[in-house]
N, CA, C, O and CB atoms as a CASP TS submission, in Angstrom:
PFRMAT TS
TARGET T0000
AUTHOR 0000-0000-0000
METHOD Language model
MODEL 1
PARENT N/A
ATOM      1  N   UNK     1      32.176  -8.269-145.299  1.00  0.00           N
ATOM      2  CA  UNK     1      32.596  -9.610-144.970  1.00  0.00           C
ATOM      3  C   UNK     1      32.435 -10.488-146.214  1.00  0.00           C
ATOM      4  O   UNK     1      31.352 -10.624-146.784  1.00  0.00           O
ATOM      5  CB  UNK     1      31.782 -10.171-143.771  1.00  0.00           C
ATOM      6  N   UNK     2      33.477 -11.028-146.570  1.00  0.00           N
ATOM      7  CA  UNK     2      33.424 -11.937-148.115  1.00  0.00           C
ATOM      8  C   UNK     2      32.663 -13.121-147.398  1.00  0.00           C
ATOM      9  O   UNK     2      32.783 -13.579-146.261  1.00  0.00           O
ATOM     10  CB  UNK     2      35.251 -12.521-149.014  1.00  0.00           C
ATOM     11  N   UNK     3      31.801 -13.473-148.501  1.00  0.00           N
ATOM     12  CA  UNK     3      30.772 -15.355-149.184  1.00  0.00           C
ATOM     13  C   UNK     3      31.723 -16.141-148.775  1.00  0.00           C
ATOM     14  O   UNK     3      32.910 -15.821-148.835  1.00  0.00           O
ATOM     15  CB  UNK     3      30.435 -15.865-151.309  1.00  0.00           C
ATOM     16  N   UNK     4      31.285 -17.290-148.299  1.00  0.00           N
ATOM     17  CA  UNK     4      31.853 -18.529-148.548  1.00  0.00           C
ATOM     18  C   UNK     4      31.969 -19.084-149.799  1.00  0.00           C
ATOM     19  O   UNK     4      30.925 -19.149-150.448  1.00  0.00           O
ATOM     20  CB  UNK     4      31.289 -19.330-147.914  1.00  0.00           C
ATOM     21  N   UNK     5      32.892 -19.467-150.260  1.00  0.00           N
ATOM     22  CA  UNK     5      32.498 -20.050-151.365  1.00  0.00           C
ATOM     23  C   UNK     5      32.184 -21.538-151.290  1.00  0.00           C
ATOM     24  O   UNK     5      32.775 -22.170-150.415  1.00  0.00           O
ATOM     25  CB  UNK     5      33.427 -19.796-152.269  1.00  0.00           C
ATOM     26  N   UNK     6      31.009 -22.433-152.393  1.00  0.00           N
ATOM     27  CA  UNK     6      30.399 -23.187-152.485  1.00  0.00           C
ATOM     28  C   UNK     6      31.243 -24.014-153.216  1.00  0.00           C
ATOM     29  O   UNK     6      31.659 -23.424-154.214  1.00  0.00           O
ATOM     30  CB  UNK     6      29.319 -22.862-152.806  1.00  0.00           C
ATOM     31  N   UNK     7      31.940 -25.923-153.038  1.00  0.00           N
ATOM     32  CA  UNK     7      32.364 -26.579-153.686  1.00  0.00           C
ATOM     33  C   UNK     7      33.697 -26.865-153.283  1.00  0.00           C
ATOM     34  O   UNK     7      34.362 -26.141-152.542  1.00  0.00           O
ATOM     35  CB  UNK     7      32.147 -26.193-154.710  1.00  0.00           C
ATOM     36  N   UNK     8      34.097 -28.001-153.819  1.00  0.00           N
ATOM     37  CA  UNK     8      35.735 -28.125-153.244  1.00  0.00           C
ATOM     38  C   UNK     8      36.577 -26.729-153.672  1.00  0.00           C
ATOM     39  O   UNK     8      36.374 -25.809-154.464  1.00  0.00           O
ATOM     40  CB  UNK     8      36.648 -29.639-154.080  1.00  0.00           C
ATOM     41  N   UNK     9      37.968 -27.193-152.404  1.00  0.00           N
ATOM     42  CA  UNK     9      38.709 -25.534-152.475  1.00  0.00           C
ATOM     43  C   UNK     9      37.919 -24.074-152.086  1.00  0.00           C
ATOM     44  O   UNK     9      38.047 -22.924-152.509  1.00  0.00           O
ATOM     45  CB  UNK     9      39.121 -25.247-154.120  1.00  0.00           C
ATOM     46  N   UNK    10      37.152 -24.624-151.198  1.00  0.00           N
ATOM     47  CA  UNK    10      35.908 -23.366-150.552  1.00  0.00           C
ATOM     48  C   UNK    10      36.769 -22.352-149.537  1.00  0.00           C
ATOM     49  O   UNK    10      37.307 -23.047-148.675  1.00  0.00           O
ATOM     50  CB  UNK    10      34.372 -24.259-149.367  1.00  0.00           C
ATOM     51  N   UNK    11      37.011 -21.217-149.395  1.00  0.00           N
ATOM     52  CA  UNK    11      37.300 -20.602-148.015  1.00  0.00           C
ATOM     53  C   UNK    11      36.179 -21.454-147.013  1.00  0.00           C
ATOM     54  O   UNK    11      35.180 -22.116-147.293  1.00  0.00           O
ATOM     55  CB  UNK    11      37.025 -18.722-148.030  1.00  0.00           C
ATOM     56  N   UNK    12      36.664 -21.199-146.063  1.00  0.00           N
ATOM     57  CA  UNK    12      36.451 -21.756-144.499  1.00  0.00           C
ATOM     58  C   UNK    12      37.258 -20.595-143.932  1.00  0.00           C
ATOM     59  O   UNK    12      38.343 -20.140-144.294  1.00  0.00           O
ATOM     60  CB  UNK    12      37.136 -23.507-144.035  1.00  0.00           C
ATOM     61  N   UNK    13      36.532 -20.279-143.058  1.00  0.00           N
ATOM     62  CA  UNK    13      36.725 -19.404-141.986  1.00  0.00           C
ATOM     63  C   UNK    13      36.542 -20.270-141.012  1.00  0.00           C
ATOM     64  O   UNK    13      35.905 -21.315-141.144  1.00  0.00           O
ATOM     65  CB  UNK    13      35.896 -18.215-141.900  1.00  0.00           C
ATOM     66  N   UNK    14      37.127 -19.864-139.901  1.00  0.00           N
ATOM     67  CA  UNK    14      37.477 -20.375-138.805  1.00  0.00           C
ATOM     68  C   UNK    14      36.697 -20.097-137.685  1.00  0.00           C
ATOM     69  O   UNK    14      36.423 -18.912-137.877  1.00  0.00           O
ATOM     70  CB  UNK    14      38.610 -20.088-138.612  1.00  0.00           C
ATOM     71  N   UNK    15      36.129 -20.437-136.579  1.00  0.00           N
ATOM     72  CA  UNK    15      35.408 -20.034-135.643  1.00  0.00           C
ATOM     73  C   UNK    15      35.831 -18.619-135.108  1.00  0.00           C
ATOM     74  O   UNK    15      36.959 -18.863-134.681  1.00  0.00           O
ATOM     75  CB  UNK    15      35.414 -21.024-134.706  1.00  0.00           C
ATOM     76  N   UNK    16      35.680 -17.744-134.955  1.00  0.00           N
ATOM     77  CA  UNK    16      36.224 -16.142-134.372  1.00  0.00           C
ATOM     78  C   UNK    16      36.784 -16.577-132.507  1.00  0.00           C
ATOM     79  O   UNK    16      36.162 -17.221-131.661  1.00  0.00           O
ATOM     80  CB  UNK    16      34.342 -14.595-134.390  1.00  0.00           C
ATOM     81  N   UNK    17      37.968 -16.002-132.425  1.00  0.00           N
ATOM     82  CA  UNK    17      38.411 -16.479-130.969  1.00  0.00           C
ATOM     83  C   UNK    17      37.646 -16.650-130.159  1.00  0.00           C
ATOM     84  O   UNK    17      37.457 -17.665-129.488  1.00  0.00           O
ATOM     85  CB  UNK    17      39.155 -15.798-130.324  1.00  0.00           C
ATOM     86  N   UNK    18      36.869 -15.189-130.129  1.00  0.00           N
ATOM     87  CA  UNK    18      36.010 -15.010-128.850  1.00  0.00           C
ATOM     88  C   UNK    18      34.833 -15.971-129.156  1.00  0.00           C
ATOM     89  O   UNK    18      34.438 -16.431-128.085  1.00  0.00           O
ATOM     90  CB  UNK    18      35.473 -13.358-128.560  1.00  0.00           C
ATOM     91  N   UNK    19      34.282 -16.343-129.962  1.00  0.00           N
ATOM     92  CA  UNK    19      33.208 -17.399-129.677  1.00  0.00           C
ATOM     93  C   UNK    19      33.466 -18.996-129.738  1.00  0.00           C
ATOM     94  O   UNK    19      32.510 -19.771-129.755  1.00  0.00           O
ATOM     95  CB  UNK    19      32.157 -17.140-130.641  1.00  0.00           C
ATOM     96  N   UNK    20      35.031 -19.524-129.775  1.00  0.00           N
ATOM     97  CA  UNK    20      35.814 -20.433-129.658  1.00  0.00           C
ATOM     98  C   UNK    20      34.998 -21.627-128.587  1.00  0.00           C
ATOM     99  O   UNK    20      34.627 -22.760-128.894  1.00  0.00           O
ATOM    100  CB  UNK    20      37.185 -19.759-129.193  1.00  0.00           C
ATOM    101  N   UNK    21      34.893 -20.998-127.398  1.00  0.00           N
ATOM    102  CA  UNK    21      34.767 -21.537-126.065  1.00  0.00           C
ATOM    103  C   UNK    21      33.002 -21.933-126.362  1.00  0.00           C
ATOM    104  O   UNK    21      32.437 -22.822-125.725  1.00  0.00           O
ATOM    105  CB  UNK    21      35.247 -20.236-124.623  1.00  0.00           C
ATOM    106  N   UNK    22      32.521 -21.355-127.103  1.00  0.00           N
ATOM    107  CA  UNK    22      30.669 -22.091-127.512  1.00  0.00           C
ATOM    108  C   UNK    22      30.942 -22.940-128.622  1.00  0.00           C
ATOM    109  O   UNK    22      30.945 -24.160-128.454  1.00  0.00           O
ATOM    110  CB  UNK    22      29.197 -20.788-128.177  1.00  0.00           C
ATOM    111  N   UNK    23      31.204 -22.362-129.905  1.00  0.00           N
ATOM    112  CA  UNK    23      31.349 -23.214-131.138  1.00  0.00           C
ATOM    113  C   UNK    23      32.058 -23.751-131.258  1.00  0.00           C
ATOM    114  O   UNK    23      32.874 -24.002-130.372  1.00  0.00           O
ATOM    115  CB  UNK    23      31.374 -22.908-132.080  1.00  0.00           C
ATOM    116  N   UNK    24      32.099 -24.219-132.492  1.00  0.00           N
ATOM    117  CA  UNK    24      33.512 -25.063-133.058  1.00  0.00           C
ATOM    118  C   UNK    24      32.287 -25.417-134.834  1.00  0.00           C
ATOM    119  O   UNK    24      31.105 -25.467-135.173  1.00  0.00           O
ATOM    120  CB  UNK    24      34.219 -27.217-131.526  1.00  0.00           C
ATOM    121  N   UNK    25      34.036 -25.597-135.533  1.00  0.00           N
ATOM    122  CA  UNK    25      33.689 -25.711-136.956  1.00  0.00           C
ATOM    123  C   UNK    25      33.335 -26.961-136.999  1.00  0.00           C
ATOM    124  O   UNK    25      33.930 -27.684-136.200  1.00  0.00           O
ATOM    125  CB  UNK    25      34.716 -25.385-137.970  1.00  0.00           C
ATOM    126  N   UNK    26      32.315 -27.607-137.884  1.00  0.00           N
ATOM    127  CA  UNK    26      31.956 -29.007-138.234  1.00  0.00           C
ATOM    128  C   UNK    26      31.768 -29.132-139.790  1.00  0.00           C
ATOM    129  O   UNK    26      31.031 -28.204-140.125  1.00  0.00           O
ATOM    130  CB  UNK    26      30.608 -29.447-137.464  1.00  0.00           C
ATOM    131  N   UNK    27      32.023 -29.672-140.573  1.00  0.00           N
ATOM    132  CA  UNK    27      32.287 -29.810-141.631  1.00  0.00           C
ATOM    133  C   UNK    27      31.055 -30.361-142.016  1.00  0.00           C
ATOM    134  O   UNK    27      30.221 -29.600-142.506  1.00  0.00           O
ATOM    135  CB  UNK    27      33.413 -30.408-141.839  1.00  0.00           C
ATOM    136  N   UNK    28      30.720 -31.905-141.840  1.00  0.00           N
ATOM    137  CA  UNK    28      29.660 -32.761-141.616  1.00  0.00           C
ATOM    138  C   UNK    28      29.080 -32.363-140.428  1.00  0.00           C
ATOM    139  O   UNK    28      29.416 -32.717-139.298  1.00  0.00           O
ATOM    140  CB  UNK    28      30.016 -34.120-141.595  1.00  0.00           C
ATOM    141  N   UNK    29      27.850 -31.318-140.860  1.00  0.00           N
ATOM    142  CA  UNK    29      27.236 -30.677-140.079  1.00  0.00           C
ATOM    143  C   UNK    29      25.717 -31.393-139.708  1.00  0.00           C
ATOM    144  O   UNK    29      25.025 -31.020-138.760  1.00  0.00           O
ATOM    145  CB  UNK    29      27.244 -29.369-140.660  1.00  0.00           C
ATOM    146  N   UNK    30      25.411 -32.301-140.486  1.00  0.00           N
ATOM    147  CA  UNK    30      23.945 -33.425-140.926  1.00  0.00           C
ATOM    148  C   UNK    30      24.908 -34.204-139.612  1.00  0.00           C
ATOM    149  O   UNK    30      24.579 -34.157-138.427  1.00  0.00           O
ATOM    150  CB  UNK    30      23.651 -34.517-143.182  1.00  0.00           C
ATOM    151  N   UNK    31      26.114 -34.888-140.131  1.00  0.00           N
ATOM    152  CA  UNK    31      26.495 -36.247-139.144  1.00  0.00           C
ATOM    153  C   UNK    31      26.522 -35.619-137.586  1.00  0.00           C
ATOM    154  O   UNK    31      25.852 -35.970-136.616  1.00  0.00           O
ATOM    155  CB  UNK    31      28.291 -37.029-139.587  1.00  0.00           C
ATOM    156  N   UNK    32      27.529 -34.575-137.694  1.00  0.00           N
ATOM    157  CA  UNK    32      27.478 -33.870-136.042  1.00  0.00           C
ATOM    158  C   UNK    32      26.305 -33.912-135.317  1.00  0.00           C
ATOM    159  O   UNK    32      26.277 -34.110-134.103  1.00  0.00           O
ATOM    160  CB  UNK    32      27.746 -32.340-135.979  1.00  0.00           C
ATOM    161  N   UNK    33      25.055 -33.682-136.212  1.00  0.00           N
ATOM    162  CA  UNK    33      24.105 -33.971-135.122  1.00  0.00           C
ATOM    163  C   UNK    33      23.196 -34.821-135.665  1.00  0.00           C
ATOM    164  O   UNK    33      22.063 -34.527-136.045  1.00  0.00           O
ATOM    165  CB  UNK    33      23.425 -32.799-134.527  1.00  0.00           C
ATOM    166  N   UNK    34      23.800 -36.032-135.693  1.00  0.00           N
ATOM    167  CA  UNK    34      22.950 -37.453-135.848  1.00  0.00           C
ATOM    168  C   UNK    34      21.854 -37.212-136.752  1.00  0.00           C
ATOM    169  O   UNK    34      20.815 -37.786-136.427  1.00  0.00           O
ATOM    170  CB  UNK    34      22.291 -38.041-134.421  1.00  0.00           C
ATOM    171  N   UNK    35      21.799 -36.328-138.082  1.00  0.00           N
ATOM    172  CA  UNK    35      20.771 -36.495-138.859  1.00  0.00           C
ATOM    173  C   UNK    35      21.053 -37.150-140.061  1.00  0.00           C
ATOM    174  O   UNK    35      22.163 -37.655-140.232  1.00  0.00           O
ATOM    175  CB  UNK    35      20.214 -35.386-139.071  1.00  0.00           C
ATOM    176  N   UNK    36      20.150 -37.204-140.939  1.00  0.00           N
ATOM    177  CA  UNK    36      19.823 -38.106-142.156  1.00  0.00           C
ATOM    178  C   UNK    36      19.623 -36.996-143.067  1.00  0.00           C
ATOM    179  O   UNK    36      18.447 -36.633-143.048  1.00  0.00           O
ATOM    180  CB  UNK    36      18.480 -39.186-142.039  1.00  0.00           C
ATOM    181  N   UNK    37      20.355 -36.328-143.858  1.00  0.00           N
ATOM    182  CA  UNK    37      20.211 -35.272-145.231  1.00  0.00           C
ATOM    183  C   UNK    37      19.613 -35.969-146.199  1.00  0.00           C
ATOM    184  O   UNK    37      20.053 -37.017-146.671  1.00  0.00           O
ATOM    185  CB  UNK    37      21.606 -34.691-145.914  1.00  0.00           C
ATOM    186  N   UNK    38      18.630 -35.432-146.513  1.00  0.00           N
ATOM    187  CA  UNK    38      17.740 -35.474-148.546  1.00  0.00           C
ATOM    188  C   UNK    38      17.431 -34.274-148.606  1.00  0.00           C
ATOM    189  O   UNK    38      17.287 -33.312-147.852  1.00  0.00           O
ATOM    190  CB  UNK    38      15.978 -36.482-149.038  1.00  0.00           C
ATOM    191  N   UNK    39      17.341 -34.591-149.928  1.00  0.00           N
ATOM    192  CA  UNK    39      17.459 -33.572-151.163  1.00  0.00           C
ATOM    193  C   UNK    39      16.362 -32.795-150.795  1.00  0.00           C
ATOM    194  O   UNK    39      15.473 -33.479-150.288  1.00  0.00           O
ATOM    195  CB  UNK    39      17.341 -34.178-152.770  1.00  0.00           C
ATOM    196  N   UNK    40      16.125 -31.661-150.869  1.00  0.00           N
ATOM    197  CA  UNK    40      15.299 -30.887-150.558  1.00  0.00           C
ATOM    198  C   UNK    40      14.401 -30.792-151.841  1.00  0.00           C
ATOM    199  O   UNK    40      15.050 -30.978-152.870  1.00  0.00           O
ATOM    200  CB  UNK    40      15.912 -29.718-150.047  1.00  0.00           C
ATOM    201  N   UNK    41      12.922 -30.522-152.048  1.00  0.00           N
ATOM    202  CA  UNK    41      12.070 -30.597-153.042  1.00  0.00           C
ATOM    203  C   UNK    41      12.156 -29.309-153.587  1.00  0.00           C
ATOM    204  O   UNK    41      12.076 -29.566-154.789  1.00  0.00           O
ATOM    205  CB  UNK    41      10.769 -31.016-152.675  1.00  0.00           C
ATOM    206  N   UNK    42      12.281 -27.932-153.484  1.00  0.00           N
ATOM    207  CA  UNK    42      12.387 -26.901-153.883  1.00  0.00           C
ATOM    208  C   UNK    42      13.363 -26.183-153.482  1.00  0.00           C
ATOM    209  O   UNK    42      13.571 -25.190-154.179  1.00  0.00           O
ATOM    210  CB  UNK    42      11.512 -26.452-153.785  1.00  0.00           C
ATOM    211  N   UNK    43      14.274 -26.388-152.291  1.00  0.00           N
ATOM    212  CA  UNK    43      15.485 -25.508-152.039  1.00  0.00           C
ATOM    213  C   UNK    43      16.791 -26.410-153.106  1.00  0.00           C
ATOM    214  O   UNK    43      16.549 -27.305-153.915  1.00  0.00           O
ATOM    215  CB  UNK    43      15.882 -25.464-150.013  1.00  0.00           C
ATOM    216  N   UNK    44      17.833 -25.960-152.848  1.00  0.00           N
ATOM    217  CA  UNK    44      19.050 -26.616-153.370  1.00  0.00           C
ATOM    218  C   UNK    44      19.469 -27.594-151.657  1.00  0.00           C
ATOM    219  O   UNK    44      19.562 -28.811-151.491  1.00  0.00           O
ATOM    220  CB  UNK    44      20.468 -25.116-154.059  1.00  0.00           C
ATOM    221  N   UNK    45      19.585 -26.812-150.958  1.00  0.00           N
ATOM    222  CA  UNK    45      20.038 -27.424-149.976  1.00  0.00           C
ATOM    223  C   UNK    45      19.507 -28.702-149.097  1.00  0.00           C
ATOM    224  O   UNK    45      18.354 -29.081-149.303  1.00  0.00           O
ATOM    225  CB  UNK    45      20.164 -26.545-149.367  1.00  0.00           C
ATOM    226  N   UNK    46      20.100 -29.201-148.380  1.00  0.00           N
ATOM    227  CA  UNK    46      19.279 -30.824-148.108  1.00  0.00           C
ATOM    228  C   UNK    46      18.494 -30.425-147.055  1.00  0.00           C
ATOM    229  O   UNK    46      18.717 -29.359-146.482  1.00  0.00           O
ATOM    230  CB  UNK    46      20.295 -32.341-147.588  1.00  0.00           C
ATOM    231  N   UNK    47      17.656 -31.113-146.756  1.00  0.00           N
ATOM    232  CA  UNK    47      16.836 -30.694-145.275  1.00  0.00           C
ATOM    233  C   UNK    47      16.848 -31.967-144.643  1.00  0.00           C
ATOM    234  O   UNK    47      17.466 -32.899-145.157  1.00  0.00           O
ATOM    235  CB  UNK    47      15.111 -30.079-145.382  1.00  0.00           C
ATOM    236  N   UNK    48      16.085 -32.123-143.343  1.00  0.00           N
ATOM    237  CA  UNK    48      16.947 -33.010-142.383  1.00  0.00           C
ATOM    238  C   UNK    48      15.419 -34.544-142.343  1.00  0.00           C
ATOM    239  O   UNK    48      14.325 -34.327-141.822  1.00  0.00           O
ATOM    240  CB  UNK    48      17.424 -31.809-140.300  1.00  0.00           C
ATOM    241  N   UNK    49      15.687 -35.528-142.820  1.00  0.00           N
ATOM    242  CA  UNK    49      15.235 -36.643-142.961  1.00  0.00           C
ATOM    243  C   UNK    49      14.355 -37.418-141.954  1.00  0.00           C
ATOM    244  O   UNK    49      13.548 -38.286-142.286  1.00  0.00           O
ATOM    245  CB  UNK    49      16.172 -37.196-143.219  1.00  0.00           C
ATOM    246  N   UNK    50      14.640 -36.942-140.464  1.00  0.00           N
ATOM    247  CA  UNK    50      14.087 -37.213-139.706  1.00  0.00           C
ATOM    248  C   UNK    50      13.575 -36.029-138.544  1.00  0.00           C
ATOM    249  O   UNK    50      12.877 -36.365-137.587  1.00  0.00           O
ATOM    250  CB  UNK    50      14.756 -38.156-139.442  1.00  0.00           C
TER
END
């Protein structure tokens, strides 16, 4: 199964049919669920503010 790639012009894959009816893609994945992203102190990625 190919990486996502990281940065504008990224593949995105799409939710898989069969799990359609639970998920769904969110882009702004912090806003979807009402959080506050900062910078994380040792990861790259943000962690959740509140």
């Amino acid at each position: 199964m190919p990486r996502r790639q990281s940065g504008p012009g990224r593949t995105i894959r799409p939710v898989p049919e069969h799990k359609q009816g639970r998920f769904r893609y969110e882009r702004e994945k912090f806003a979807a669920a009402g959080l506050t992203p900062v910078s994380a102190e040792l990861a790259a990625p943000p962690r959740v503010a509140k």
